[in-house]
N, CA, C and O of each residue as an XYZ file, in Angstrom:
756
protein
N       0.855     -1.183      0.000
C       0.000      0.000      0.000
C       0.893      1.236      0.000
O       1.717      1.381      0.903
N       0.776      2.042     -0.880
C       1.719      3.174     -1.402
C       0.798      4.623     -0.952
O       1.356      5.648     -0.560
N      -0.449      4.505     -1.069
C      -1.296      5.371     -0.050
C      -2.502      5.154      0.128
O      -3.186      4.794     -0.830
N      -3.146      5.341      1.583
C      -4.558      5.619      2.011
C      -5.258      6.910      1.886
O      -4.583      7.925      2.056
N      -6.573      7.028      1.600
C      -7.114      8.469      1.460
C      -7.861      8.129      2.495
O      -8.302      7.033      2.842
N      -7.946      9.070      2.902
C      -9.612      9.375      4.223
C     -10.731     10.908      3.378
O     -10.658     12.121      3.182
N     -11.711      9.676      3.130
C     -12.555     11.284      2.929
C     -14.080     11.260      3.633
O     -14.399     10.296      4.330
N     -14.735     12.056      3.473
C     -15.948     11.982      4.675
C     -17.082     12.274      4.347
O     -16.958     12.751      3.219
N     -18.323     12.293      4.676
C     -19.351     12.526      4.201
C     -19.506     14.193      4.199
O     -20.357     14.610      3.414
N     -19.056     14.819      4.689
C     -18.976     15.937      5.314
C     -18.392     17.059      5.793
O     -17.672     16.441      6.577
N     -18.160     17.940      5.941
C     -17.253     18.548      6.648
C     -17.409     18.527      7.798
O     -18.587     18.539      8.154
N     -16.242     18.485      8.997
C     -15.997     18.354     10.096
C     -16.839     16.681     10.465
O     -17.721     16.408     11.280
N     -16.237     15.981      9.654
C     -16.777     14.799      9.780
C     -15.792     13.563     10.574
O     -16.213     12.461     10.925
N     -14.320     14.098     10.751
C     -13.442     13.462     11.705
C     -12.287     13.346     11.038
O     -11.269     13.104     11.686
N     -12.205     13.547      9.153
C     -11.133     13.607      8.567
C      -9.632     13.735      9.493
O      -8.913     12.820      9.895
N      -9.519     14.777      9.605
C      -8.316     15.530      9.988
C      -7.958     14.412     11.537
O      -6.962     13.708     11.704
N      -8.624     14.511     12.063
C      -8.919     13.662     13.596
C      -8.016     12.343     13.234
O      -6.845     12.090     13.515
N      -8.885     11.682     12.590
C      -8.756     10.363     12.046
C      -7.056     10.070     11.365
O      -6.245      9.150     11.469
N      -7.080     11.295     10.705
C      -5.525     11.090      9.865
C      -4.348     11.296     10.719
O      -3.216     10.848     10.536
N      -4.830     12.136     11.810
C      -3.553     12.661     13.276
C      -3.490     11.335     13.629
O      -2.345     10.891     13.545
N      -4.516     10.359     14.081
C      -4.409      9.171     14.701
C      -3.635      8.185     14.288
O      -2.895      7.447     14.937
N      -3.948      8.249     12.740
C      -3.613      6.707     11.454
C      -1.760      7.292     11.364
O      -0.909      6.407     11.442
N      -1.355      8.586     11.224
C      -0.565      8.885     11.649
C       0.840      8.526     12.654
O       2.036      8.262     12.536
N       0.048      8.670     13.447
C       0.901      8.227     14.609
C       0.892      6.716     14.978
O       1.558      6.316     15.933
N       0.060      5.794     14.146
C      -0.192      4.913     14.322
C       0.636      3.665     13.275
O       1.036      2.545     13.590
N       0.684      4.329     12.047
C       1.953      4.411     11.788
C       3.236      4.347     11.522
O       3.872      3.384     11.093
N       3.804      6.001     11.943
C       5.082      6.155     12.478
C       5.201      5.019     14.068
O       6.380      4.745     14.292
N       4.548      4.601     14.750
C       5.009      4.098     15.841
C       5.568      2.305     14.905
O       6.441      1.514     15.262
N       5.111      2.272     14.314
C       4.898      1.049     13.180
C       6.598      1.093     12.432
O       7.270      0.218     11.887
N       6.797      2.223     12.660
C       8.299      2.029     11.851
C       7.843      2.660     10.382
O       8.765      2.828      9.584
N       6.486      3.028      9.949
C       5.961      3.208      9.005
C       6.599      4.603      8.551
O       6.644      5.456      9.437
N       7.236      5.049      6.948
C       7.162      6.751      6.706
C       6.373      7.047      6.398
O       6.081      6.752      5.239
N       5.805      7.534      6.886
C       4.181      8.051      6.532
C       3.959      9.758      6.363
O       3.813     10.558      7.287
N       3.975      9.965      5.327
C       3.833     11.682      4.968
C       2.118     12.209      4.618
O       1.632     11.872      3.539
N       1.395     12.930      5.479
C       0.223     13.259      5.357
C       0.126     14.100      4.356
O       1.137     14.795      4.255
N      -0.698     14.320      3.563
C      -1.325     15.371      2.585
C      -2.501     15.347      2.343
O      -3.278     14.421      2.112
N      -2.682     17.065      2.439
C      -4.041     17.484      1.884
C      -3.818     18.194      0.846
O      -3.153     19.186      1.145
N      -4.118     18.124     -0.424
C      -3.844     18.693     -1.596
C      -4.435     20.281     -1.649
O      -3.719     21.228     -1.974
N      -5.371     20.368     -1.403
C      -6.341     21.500     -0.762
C      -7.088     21.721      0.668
O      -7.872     20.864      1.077
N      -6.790     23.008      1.476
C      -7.371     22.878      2.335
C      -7.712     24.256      2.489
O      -6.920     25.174      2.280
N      -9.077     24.414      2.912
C      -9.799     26.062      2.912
C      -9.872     25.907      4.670
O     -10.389     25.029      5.362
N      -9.220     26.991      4.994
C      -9.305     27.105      6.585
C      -8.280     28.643      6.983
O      -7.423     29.071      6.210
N      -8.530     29.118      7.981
C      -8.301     30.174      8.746
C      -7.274     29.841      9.689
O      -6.403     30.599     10.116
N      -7.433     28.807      9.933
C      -6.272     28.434     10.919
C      -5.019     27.365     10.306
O      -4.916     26.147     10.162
N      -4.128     28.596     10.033
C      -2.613     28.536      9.801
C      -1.648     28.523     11.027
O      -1.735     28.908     12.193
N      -0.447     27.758     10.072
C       0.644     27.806     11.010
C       1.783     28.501     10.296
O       1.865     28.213      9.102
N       2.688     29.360     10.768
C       3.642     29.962      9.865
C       4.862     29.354     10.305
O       5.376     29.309     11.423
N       5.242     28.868      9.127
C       6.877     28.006      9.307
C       8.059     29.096      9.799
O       7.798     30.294      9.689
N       9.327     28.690     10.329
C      10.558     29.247     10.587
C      10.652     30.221      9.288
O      10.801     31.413      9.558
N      10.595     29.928      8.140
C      11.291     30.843      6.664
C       9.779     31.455      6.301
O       9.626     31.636      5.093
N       8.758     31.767      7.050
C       7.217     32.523      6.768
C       6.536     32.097      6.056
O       5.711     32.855      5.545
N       6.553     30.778      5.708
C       5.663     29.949      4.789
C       4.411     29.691      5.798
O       4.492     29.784      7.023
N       2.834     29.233      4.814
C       1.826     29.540      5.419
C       1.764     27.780      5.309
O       2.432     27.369      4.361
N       1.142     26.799      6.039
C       0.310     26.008      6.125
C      -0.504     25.424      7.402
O      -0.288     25.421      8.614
N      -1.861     24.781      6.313
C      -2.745     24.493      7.476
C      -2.536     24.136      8.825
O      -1.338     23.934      9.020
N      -3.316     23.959      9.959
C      -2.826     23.925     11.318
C      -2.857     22.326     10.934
O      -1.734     21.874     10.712
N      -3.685     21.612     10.844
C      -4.358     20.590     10.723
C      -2.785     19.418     10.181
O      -2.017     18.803     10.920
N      -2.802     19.487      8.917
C      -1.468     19.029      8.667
C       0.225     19.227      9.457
O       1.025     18.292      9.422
N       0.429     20.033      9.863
C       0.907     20.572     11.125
C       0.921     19.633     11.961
O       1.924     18.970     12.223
N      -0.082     19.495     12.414
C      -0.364     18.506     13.659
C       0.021     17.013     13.243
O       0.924     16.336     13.734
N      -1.002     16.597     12.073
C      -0.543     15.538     11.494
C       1.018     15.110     10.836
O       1.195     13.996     10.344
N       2.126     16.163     10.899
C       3.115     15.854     10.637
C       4.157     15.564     12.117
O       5.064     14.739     12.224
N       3.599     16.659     13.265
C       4.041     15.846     14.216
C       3.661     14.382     14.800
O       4.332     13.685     15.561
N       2.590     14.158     14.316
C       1.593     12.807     14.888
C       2.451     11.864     14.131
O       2.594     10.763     14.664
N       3.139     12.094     12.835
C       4.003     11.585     12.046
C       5.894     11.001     12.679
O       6.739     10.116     12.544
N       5.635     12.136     13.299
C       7.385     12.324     13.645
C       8.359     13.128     12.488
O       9.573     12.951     12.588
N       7.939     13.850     11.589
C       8.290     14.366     10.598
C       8.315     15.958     10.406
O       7.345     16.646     10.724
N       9.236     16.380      9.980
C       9.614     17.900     10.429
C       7.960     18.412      9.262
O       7.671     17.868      8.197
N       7.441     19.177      9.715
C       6.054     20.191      8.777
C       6.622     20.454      7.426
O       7.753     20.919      7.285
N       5.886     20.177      6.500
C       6.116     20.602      4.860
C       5.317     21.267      4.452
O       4.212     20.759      4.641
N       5.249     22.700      3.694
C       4.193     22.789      2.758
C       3.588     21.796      2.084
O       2.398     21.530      1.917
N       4.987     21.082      1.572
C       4.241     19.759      0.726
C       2.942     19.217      1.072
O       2.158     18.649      0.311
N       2.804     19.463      2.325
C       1.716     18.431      2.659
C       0.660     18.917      2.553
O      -0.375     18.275      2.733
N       0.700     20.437      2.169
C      -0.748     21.213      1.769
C      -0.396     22.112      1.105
O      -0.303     23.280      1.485
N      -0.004     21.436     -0.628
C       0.006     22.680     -1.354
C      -0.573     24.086     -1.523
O      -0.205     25.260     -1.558
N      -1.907     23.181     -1.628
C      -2.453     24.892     -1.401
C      -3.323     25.075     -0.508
O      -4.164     24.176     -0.474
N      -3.483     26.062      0.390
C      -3.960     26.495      1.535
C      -5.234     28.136      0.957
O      -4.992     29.291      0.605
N      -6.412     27.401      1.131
C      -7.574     28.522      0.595
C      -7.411     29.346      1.972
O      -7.698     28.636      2.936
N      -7.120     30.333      2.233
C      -7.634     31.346      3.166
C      -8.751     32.543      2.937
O      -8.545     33.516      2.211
N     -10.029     32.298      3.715
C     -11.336     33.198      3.197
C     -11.053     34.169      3.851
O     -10.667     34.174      5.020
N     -11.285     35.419      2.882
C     -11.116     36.661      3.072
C     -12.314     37.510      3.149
O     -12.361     38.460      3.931
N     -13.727     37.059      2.008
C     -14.861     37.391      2.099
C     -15.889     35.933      1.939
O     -15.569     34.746      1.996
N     -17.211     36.573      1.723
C     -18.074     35.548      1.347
C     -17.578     34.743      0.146
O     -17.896     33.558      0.253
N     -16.999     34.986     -0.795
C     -17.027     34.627     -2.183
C     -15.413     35.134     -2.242
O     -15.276     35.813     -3.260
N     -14.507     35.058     -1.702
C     -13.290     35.257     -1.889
C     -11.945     34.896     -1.048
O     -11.769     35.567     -0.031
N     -11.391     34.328     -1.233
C     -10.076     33.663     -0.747
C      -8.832     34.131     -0.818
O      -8.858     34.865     -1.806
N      -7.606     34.154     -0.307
C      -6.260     34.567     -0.504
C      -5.901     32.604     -1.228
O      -6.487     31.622     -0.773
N      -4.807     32.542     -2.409
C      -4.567     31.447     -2.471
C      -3.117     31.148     -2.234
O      -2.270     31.628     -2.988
N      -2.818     30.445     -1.313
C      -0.911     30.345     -1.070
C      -0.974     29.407     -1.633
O      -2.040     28.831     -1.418
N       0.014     28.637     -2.661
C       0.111     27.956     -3.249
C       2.337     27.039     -2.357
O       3.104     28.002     -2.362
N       2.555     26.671     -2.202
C       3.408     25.923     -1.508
C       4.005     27.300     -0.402
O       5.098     27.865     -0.443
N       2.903     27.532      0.483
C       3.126     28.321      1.747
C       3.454     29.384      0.913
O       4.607     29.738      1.158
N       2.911     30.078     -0.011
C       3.702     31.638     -0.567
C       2.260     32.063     -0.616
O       1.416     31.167     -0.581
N       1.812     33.506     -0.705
C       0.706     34.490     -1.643
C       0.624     33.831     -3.095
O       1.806     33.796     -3.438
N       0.053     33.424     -3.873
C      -0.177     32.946     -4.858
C      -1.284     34.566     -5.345
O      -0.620     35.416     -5.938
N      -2.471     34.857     -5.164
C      -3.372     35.488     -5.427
C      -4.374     34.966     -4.598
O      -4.644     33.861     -4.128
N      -5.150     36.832     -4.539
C      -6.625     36.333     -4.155
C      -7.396     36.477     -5.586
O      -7.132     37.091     -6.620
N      -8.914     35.280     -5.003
C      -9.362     34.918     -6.134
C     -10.336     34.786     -6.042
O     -10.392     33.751     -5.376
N     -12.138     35.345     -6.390
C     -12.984     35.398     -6.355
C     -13.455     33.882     -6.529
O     -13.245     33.515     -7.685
N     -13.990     32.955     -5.785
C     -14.718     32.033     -5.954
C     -14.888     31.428     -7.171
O     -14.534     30.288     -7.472
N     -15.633     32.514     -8.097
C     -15.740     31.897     -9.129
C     -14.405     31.867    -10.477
O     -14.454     30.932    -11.277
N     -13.501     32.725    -10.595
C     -12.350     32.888    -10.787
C     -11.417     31.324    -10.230
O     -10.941     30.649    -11.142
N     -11.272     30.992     -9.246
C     -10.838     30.260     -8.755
C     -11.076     29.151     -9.351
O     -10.072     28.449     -9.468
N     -12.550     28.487    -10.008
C     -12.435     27.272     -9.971
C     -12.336     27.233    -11.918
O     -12.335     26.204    -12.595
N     -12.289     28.175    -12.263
C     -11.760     28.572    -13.892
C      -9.558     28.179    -13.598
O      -8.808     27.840    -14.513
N      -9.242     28.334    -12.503
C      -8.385     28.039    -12.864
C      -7.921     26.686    -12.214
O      -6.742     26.549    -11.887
N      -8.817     25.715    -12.031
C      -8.445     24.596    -11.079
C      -7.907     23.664    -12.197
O      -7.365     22.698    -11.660
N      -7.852     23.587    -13.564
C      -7.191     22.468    -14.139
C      -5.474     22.859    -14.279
O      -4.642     22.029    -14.644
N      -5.153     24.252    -13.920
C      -3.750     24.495    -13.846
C      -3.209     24.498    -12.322
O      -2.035     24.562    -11.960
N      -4.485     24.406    -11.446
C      -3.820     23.775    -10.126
C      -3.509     22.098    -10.058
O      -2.599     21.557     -9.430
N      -4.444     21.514    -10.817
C      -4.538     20.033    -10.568
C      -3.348     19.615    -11.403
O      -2.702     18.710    -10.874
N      -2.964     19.968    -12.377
C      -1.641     20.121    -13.310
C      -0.267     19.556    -12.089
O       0.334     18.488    -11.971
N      -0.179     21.288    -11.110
C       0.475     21.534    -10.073
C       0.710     19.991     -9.136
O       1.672     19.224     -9.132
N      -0.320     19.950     -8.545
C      -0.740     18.717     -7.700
C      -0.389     17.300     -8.124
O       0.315     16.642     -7.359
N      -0.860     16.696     -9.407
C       0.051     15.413    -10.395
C       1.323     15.668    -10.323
O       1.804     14.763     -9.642
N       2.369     16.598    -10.734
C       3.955     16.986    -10.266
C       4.296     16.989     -8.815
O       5.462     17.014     -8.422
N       3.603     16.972     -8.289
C       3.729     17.601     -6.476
C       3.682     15.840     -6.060
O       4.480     15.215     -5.362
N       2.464     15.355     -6.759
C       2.093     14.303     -5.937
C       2.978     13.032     -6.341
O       2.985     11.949     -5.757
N       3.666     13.372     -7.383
C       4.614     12.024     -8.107
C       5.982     12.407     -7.462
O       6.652     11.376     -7.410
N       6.746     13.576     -6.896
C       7.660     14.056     -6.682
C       7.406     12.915     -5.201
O       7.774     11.742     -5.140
N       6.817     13.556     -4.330
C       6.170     13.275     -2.684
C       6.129     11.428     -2.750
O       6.948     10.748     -2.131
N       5.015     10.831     -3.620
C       5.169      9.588     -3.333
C       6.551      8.833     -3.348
O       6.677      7.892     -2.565
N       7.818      9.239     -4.350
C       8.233      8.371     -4.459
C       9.286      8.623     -3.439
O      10.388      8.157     -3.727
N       9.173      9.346     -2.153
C       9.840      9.576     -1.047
C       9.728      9.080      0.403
O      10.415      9.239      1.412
N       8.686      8.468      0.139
C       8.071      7.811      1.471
C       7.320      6.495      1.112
O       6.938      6.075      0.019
N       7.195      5.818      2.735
C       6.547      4.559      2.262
C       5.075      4.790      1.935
O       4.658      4.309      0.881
N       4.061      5.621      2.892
C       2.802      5.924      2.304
C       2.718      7.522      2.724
O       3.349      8.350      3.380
N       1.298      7.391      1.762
C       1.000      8.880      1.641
C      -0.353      8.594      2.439
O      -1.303      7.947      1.998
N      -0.271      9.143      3.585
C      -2.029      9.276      3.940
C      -2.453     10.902      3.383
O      -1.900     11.974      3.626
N      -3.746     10.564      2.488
C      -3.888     11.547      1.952
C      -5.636     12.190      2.850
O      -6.554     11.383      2.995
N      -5.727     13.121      3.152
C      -7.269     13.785      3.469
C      -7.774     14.225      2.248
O      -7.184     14.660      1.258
N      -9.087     14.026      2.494
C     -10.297     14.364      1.372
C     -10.792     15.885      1.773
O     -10.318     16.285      2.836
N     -11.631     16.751      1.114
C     -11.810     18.054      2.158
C     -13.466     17.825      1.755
O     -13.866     17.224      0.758
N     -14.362     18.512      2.872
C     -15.662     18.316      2.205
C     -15.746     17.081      2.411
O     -15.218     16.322      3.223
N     -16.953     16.875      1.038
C     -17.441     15.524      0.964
C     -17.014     15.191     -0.588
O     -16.624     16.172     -1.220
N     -17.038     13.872     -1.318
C     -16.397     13.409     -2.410
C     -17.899     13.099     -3.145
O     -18.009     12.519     -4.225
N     -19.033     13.609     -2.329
C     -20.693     13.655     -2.937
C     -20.886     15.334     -3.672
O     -21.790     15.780     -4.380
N     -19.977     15.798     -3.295
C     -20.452     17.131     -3.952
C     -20.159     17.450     -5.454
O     -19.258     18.191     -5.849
N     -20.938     16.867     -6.124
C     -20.616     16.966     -7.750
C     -20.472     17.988     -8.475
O     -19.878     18.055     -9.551
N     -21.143     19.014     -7.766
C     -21.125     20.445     -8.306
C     -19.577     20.866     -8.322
O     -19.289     21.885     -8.951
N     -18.924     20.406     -7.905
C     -17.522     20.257     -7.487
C     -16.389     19.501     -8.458
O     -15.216     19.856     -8.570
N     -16.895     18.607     -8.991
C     -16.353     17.499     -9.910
C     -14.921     17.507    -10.591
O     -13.852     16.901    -10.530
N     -15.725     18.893    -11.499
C     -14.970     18.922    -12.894
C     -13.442     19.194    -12.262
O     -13.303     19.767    -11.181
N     -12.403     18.754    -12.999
C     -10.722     18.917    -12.405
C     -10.740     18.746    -11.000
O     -10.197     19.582    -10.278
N     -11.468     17.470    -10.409
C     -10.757     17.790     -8.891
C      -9.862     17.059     -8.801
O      -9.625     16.030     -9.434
N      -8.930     17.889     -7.457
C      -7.890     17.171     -7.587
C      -8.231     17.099     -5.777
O      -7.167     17.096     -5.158
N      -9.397     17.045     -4.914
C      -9.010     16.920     -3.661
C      -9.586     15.842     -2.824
O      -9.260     15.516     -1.683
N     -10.890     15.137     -3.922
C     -11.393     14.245     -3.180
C     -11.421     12.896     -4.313
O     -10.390     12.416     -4.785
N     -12.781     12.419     -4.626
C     -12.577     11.281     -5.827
C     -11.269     11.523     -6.746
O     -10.548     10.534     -6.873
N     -10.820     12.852     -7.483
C      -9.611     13.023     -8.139
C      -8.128     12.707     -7.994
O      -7.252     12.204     -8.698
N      -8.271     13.408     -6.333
C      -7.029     12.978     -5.779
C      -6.906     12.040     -5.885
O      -5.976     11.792     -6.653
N      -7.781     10.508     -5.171
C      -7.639      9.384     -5.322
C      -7.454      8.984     -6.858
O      -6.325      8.509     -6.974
N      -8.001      8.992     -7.852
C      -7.117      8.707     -8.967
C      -5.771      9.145     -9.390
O      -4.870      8.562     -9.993
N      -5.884     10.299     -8.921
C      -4.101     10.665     -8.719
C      -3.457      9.703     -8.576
O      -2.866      9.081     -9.459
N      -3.522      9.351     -6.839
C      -2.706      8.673     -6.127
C      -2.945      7.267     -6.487
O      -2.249      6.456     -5.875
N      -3.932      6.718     -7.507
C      -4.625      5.489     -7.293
C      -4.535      4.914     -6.350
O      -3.821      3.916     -6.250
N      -5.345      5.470     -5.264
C      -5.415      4.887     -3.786
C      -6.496      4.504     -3.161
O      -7.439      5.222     -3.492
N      -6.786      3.698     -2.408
C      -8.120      3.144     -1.500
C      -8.478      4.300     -0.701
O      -7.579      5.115     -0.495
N     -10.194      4.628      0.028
C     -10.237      5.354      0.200
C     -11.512      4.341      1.234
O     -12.245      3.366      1.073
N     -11.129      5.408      2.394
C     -12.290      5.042      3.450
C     -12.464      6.368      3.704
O     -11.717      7.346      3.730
N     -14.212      6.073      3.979
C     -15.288      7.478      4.054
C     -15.924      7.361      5.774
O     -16.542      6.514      6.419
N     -15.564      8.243      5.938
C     -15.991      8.158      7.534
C     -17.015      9.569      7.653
O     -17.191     10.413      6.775
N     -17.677      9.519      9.169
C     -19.086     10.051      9.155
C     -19.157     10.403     10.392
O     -18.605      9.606     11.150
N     -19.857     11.725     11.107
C     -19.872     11.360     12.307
C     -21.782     11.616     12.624
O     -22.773     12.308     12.393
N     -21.101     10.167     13.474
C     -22.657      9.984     13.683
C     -23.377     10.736     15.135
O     -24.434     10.434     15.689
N     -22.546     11.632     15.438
C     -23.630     12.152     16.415
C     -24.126     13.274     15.976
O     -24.360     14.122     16.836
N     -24.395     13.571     14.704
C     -25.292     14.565     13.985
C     -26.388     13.815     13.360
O     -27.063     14.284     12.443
N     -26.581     12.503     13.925
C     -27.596     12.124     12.926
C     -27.886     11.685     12.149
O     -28.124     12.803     11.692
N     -28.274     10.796     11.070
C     -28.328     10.754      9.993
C     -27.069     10.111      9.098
O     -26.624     10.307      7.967
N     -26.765      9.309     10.126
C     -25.315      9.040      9.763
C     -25.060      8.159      8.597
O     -24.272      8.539      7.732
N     -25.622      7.090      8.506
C     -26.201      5.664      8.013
C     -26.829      6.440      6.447
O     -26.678      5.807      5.402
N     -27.434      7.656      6.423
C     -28.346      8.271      5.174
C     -26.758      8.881      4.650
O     -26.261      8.423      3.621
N     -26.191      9.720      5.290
C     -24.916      9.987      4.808
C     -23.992      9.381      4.183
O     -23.341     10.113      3.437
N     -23.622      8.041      4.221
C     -22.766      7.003      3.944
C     -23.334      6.804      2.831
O     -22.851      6.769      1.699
N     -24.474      6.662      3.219
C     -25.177      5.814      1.780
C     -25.401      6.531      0.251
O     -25.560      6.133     -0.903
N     -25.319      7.765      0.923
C     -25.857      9.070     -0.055
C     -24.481      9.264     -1.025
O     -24.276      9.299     -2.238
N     -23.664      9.369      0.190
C     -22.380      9.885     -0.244
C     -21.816      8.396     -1.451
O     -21.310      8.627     -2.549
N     -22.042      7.063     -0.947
C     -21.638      6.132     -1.591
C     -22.243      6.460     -3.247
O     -21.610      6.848     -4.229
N     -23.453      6.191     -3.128
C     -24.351      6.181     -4.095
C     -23.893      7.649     -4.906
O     -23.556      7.394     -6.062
N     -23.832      8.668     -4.671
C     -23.370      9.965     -5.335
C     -21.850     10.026     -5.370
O     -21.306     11.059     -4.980
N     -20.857      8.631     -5.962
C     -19.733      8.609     -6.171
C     -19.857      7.999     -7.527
O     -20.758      7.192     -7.755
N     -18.969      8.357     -8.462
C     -18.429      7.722    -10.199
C     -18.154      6.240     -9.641
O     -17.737      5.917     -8.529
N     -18.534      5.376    -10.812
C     -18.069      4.325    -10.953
C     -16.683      3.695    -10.437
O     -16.386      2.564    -10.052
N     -16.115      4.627    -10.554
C     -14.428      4.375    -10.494
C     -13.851      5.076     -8.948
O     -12.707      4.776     -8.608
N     -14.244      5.517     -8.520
C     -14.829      6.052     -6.840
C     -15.347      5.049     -6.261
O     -14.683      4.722     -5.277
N     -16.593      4.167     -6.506
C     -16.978      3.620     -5.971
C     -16.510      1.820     -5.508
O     -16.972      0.986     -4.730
N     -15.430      1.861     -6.426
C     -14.334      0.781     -6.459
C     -13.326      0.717     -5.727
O     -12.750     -0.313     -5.378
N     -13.001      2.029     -5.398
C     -12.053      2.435     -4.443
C     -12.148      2.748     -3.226
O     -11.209      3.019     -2.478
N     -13.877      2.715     -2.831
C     -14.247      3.447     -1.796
C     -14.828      1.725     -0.795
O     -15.300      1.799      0.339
């Protein structure tokens, strides 16, 4: 196994949680295990020694790792600035801000980015645990992704979908989310 994905029905569905754990679980294993999130939209940054920006989340998961923090592990980091607008750091730098809809006009020259990033990264470690962001049901989302069903073809990697069930509805989630995955998603999932 060259990498695991975790993706979720949801947001704040235990992703990040789950990957700190599998993580450390692991590195205690003797395992190299390098976390990545290809994309991650969040407010809470960590700023490296040389002022590079990445998520807190990966951060964590690289100590849960035993492994010094990489941008690598979250190329690009969405930071919301308005309703409909983001700052984009692209390997911990200012890249541009980018109106929402602007943004996803240019996602086949990010996903470009991400295939180079992600062939460089695998062949450096034993696995890649990779996070999903969101849910891998949101189709409106589809076209060029590179962060949930996409990524996993990237990486051609197995993918477990986790849920949290004390919102409810947990069991309708799984199922929804299963059923609202591509053919080729649903093989992997």
């Amino acid at each position: 196994m060259k990498s695991l994905m975790i993706q979720g029905t949801t947001s704040s569905s235990g992703k990040s949680l789950l990957c700190t754990g599998l993580a450390r679980i692991f590195s205690n294993k003797g395992i190299d295990v390098f976390p990545f999130k290809s994309q991650n939209m969040s407010s809470k940054f960590v700023l490296l020694d040389n002022g590079d920006k990445m998520a807190t989340a990966q951060y964590i998961q690289a100590i849960a790792a035993r492994i010094k923090p990489s941008v690598y592990m979250n190329p690009i980091l969405l930071v919301p600035k308005a309703n409909d607008a983001s700052f984009v750091y692209y390997l911990g730098k200012e890249d541009r801000k980018y109106k929402a809809v602007d943004y996803f006009k240019q996602k086949e020259f990010y996903k470009k980015k991400i295939i180079d990033l992600y062939k460089e990264i695998s062949n450096s470690h034993d696995l890649i645990l990779i996070e999903g962001a969101g849910s891998p049901a949101e189709i409106n989302l589809n076209q060029n992704d590179f962060v949930n069903s996409g990524m996993a073809e990237i990486a051609n990697s197995n993918v477990l979908i986790v849920t949290d069930i004390d919102r409810g509805g947990s069991f309708a989630h799984l199922y929804g989310t299963y059923m609202l995955l591509g053919e080729s998603a649903k093989k992997k999932s």
